[in-house]
Structure formats: C-alpha cells, structure tokens
N, C-alpha and C positions, 0 to 999 in steps of 0.2 A: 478255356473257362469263360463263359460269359459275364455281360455285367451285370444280370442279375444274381448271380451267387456272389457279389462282389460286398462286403459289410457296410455299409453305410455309418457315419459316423456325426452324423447331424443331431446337433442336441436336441432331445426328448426330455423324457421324464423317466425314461430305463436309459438314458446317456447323458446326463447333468453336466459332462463336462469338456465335451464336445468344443462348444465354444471358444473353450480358454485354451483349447489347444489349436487352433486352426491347421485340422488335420482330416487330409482325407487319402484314405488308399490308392497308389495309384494302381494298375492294372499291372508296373514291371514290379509289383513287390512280391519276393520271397523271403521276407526275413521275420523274426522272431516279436521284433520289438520294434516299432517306431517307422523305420522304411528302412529301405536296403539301399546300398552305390551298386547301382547297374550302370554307371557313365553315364546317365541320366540327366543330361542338361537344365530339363525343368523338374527335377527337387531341389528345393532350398529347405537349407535348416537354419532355425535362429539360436547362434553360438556366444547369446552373449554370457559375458562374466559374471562370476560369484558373486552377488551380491545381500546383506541382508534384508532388502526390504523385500525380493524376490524369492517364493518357495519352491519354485521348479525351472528345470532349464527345456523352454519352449519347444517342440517339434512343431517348427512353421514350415508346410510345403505351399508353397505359392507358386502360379502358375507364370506371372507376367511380372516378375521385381521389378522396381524403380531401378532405372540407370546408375543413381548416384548411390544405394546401398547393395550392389552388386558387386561381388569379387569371384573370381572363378579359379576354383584350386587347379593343380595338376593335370588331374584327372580329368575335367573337365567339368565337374559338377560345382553348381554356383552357391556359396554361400550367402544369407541374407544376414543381414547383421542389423539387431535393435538399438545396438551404439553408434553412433556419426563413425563415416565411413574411416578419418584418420585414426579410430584408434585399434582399428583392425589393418594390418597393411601385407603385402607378399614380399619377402626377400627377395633377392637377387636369384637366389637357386632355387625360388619357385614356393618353398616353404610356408604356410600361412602361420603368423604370429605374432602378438600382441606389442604395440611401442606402449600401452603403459607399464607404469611400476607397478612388479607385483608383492603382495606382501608376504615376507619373509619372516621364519621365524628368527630370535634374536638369534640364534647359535650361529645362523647361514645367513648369508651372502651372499644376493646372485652375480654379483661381481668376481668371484671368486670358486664359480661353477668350473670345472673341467669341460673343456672345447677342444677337439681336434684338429691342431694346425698342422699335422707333418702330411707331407704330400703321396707317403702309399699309402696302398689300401690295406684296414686292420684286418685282421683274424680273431680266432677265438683265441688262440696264444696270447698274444699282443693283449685284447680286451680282460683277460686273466692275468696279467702281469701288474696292468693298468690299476686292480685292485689292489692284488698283492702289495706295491709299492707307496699306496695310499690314494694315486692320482684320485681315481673313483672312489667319492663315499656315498655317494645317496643316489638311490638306483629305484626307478618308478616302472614295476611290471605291469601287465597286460596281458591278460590269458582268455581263453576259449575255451570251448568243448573238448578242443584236442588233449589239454591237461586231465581230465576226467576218462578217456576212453580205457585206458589200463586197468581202470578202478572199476569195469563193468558198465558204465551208463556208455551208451554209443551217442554219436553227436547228431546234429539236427541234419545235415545236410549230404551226407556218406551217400551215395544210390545204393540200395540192396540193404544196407542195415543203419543207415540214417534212423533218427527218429519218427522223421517227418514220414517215410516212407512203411515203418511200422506202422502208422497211424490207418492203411487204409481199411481198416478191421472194422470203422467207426462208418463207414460211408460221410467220410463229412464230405463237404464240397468243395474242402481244399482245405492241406496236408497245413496250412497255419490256423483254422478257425478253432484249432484248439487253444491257441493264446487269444482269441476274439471275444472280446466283453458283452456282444449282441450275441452270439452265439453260447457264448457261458451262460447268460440271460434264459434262453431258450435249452438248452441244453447241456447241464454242466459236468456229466458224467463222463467224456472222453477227457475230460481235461484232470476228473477225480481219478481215475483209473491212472493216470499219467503220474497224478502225486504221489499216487500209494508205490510208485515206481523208482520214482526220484528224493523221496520223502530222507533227509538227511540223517544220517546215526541209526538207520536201520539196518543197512546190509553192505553199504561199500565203504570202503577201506579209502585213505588218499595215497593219491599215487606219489612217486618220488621228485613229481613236479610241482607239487603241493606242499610236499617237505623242504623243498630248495627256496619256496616263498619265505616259509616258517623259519628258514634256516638264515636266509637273508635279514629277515625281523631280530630276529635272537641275536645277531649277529651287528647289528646293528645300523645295516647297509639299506634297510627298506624306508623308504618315504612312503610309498602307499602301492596298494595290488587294486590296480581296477581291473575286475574279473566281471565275464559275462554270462557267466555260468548260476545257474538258480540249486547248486546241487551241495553247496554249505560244505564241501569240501575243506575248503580254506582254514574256516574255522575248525573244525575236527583237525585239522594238520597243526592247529596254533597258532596262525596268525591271529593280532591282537586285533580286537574290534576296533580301534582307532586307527591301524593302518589300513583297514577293509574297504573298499569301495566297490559295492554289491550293486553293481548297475543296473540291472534287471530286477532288483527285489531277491525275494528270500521266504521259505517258510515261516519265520518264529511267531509273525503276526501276521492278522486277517484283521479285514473292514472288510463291511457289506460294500456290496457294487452298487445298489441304489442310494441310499442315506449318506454312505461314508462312514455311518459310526465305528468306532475299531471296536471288533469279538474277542475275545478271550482265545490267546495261542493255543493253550492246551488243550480248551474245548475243543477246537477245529482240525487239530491232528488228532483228538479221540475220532469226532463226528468222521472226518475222511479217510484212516486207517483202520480204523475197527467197522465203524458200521457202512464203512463204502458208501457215506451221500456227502450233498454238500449238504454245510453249515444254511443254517435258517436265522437271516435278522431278527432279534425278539423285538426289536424296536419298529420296523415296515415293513417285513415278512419275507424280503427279499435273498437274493440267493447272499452269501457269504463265499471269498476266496481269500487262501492266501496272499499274501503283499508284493507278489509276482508282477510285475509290469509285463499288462497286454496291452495292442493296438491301443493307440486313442488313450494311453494315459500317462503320464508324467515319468520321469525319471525321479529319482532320489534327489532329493536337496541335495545332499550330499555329494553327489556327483558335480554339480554347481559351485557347490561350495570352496572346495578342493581344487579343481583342478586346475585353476590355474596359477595356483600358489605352488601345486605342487610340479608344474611346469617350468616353473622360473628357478628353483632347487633343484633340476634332476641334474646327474651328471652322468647318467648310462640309462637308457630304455629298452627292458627285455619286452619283447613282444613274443608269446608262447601259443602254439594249438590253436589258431585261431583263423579264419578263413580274411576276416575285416571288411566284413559284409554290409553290417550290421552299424547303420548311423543315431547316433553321433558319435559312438565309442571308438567304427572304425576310423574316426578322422584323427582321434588323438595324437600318432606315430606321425601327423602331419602339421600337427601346430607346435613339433618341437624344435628349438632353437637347430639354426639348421647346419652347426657342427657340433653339434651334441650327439655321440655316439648312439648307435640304436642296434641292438643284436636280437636276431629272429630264430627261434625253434620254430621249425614247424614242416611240415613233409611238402609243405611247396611255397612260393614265394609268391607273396603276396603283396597288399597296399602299395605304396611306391616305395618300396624296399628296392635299391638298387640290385640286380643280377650281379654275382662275382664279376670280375674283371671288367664292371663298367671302369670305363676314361675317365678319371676326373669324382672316380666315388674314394671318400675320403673320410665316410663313418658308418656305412652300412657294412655286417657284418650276417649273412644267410648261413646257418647249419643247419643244412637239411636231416630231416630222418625224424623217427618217435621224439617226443619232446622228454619220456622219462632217459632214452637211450642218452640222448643231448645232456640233459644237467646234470648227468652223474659223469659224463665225459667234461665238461665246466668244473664239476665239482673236484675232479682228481685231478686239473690244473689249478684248482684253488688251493689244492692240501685238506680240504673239506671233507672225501668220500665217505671217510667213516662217520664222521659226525651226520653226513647227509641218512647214513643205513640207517642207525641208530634211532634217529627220530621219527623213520618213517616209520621201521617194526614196534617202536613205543606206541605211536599213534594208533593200531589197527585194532580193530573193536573186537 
C-alpha cells in the first residue's frame, strides 16, 4: 500500500477535529478504530483518567515522547500519559496501573476486592467455585467479534470470510476505509451497504455469549460489558444500558460528519435501510452517519468515565472473542490489578494472557475454543445452564 492511499487526518473543514485528536495513521495500522498493537514502539496513546471536565479519552500517537512521561508496557508499546508520570506506575509483574484512589461506589470497597494469593495456577473449575462460594462478586467483561460470529455477522479480521476481506467488492484502497471519515466524505456507500448488513434487530439473534453477559447483569455479578462490537447485540440479549460500554459507538444515533449537529435515529435507519443512501445534514448539507467511531474520532465519554472506577471494583475479568488488537480497549486486561483474576474465551491466546502452565502464573485462566461452546461449559459449572438456554431462546427475534 502506498502512502498516497494512506487517509490523511489534518484538520480541514471536511475534518474539524483532527486537531483535538493528534492523530495520525501510521502505515502498521490494521484496525477498526483508533490504531492497532502491532509492538509498535512508536504509538503512544494518552490513557488518562475519567474525569469531568474532560469529554473524550485522547488517541495521542506521537512519534518522539518526552523521557519523563514515557512508560513502556509489556509488550513493548509505550504509553504517554497527560497526568505527571507518578500517578501512572508499573507493578513488579510488569502490570500497568493506577496508585490513585479510585472512586467507588458506597456499596464496594476496593479494599475488599478478591486478589489471588494461592500459589497454583486456577482453572475454570477453581474460577467457578470462586463464584459459587461468593469470593467473586463483581466481574467486568470484554468481548469482540468473536461473541457475534454464531449470530451470523463474521468478524473483521478471519482471512477468507473476515469482514474486511468481504469488502473487496468495493475496490477501496484498503479493507479499513470503510470506517474512514475522509473516505465516508467522498464515498459513503461501502460503509451504507455495510449497515444495512449489521443494522441491529433486523436479522440476528444473540448468541449464548450474549446471554451469559445478560445472565451475569440479572444476576447481579456484572459491573460493566466493554464490548467492541457496533452490532447491539448486547442489548437485544438484555443487558442494561448502564452496565454497557459501547466502545466503538452504536447505531441508535447519527450526527453529521461536517457540523456535528445530531439527526434524528429513526430518520437515518429509514434513509440507510429502505432507500440504501446516506443521510443528508438539513443544517450544511453534509453527509450524515451513524455514531459508530471511525479513524480520527473520539471514543465515548463513556468509556472515560467508567473505567477506571470500574477497574478498582472488579474482582474477575472475562475477556471473550476478541483478538486485542484494537487500542485502547486492547490494553484494558493490562491495567488490571495484577492478582486480580482474568479468564479468556477465545480460540487463541492472546494480549499478555499468560500460556497454561506458565511458572509463576497465578490468575490467568485460557479456555480455548468457540466462546458460545465455553460459557455454556462455565455455565453447567455455575448450576446456570438452564437459565443461560432460557434467555437466549426468549431473546431471538
């Protein structure tokens, strides 16, 4: 790929916000949203915390950080931090994570979190009993494409029936300018054809990976589902809008791409399901999309807001169907307390999930295979399965 097919992301007057993201593509990106961990020494992202006066959490890539607000994860990709360097720090085991206090709701206590100090390594047994006997109450998931593939949408990145790789019907210039806001600009038709595809409560069902979320909520086990998926699954399954963390956006609402003003939901799922165009701004004439997060634009408040409250409360993190590509979502499973259990669905191992029978691993927990196959086998060591059937056959449209 050269670098002239490469999107440019310099503020204009068809890219207003350019700017306030100081972002620019680099040439290892393949991801959907914001930049990918290729081990990429020179991206940085700016991780700082929730705060009110702040409405989005920064995707800063810089090429050449200052010394003194330089930290370098695991992996080897450096984070940049807009807080003095003390109140971000690395544990002993490498872990990156926060020495301030975070705020808690009154009910919890992060004093009082469940922490893994026995010296084997858990299983899913073990992590099921863990519940069962109360240790674990509040559990913060994370899922990907992988939870959606049962339900008929294929995932972005599969070779042969990936999404990205269905896309080459469009001749674009690369398998991502369909999430590109200069390209939407210029052509916003591969990316309509795409919604009419994914358009949520039209044609897929949630899978039983969707229901184990819903089933966690109901149940009262859920602190929050940060999902990376734009396909409103979740909700169709039940989860409640307060426990949702829709990192990427969501159909229900559009703003135009030029003004920003917000359009009318319903109108934009008539305009892009029935008459196959995009939405037209009545206010600067410009194209109209759903509140999907492309290149070059902000995360959710939301995402900001939350998470690191709900970091300091977790006391188990499932990580589901997910490859952990995809920054800053994938770093999550990395700024959590670092004997705080972590258990992974998914058909391969990924972020720094420790391999079975690492020396010295003492909370990672890998079950490999389908992630629906997984939570219904979680679910029959919970005493759960029926309740897990149950809600999923309620759920399907």
């Amino acid at each position: 790929m050269s670098d002239d097919n490469m999107p440019s992301t310099t503020k204009s007057a068809s890219n207003p916000i350019a700017d306030d993201l100081s972002f620019s593509r680099p040439l290892t990106d393949h991801g959907t949203v914001g930049a990918v961990v290729n081990e990429a020494s020179d991206i940085s992202y700016d991780l700082s915390s929730g705060s009110e006066s702040s409405e989005s959490i920064v995707l800063d890539v810089r090429g050449k950080p200052s010394p003194t607000d330089r930290i370098t994860s695991p992996n080897g990709m450096e984070l940049i931090c807009s807080k003095p360097r003390g109140k971000l720090v690395e544990s002993e085991e490498g872990s990156i994570v926060s020495n301030e206090s975070h705020e808690i709701d009154d009910h919890s206590h992060e004093s009082d979190n469940f922490e893994h100090h026995e010296e084997e390594e858990p299983n899913l047994e073990k992590i099921a009993s863990w519940i069962r006997d109360g240790t674990i109450k509040r559990i913060l998931v994370l899922c990907g494409a992988g939870v959606s593939c049962s339900a008929g949408i294929p995932d972005f990145r599969t070779p042969g029936s990936g999404l990205y790789d269905n896309l080459e019907k469009y001749n674009l210039p690369y398998p991502e300018a369909v999430f590109d806001l200069e390209f939407y600009q210029n052509n916003p038709m591969p990316f309509i054809d795409l919604a009419k595809e994914l358009w949520p409560g039209m044609k897929h069902n949630p899978t039983l990976s969707h229901s184990f979320i819903a089933l966690l909520d109901k149940k009262g086990y859920l602190i929050r589902n940060y999902t990376q998926n734009i396909d409103g699954l979740e909700v169709i399954a039940g989860v409640r809008d307060e426990k949702l963390v829709e990192c990427h956006g969501h159909f229900r609402t559009s703003a135009c791409i030029d003004c920003g003003v917000p359009f009318d939901g319903d109108e934009a799922k008539n305009t892009i399901l029935n008459q196959g165009e995009a939405p037209i701004c009545p206010k600067c004439g410009g194209f109209v999309k759903p509140d999907i997060v492309f290149f070059g634009e902000s995360l959710p408040v939301r995402f900001k807001q939350l998470l690191h409250k709900d970091l300091g409360q977790c006391d188990l993190m499932i990580v589901m169907g997910t490859s952990l590509k995809v920054a800053p979502v994938s770093l999550i499973p990395q700024m959590l307390k670092s004997r705080t259990p972590r258990l992974l669905f998914n058909r391969e191992l990924v972020g720094d999930f420790a391999p079975p029978g690492t020396d010295g691993n003492h909370r990672d927990v890998f079950y490999e295979g389908d992630c629906d196959d997984s939570v219904r086998k979680f679910c029959t060591l919970l005493g759960w399965e029926d309740e897990l059937l149950t809600l999923n056959e309620n759920t399907k449209l």
